[in-house]
N, C-alpha and C positions, 0 to 999 in steps of 0.2 A: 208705859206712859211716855209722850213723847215730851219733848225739851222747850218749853213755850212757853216766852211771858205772855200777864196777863197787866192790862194796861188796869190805872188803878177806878177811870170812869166805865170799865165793862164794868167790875165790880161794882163798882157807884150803881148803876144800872140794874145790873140784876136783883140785888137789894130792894132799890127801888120795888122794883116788879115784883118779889116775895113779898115784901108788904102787902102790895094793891090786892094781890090773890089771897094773902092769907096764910101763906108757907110758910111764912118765917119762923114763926114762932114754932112750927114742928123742926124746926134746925137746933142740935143739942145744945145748952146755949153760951157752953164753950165755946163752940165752934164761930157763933154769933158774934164773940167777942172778938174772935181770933180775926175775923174778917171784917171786924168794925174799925179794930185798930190797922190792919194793915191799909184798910182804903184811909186812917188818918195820916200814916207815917209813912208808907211808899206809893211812889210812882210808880212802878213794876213790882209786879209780883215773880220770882222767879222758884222758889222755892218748890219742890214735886208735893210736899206736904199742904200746902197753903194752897196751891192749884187743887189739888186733890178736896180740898173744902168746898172751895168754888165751884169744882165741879158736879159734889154732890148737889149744892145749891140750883145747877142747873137743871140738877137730875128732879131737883121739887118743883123747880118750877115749870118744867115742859117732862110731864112723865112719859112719853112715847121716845124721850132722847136715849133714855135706856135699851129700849128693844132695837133703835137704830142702829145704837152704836152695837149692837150684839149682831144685830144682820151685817153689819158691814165688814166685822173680823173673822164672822162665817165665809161670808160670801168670798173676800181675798183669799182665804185658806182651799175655798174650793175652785176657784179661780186658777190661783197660783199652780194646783194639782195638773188642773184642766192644760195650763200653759206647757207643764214638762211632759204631761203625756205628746200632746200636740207638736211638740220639738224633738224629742224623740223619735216621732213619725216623718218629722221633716219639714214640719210646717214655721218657718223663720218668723211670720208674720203674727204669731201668735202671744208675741212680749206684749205687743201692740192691747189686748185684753185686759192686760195688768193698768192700766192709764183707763179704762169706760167704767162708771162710776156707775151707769146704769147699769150695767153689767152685774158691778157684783154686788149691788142690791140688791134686783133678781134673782139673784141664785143665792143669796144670804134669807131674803124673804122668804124664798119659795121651801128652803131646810127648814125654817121654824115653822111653817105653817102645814108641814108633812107630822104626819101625827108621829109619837116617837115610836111607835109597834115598826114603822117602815123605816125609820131613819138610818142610815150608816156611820158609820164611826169617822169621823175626819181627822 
């Protein structure tokens, strides 16, 4: 998980939005709490734990952010491969891959959508 506050109006926000949709209430309702009070008492959220709520929350309210976020750490992983083969060969300009977003969406989308009989190991 990387190291990110969360300002306390996204939270306000996303809330918001779990209501209008109806997710909220499938949110444990600890967890409800935990992020009731934090958007009362802080302005930043910093904590990995408290984001880690939020993030679930984001995870009810836009269920497709799951499988992106899974394509995206696919796809850098095979990326990444792709770049030290690539350097190896000799090819200097191939750091340049790690920075194209389409890229490793592509190649993150195109692993989950290979059925897993054909998949390789990453």
């Amino acid at each position: 998980m990387t190291c990110r506050a969360v300002r306390r109006d996204e939270v306000r926000a996303a809330i918001k939005r779990a209501m209008r949709l109806g997710v909220w209430f499938r949110l444990d309702p600890l967890k409800r709490t935990v992020l009731e009070l934090a958007v009362r008492a802080l302005d930043f959220i910093k904590s990995s734990i408290l984001i880690q709520i939020f993030e679930e929350l984001l995870d009810l309210i836009h269920p497709n952010r799951r499988l992106l976020r899974e394509a995206w750490e696919i796809g850098f992983k095979i990326v990444r491969r792709r770049v030290e083969q690539a350097l190896i060969f000799g090819n200097k300009k191939a750091v340049e891959w790690l920075k194209n977003k389409k890229l490793i969406m592509a190649y993150g989308l195109s692993y989950l959508n290979t059925p897993p009989f054909y998949r390789t190991e990453i």
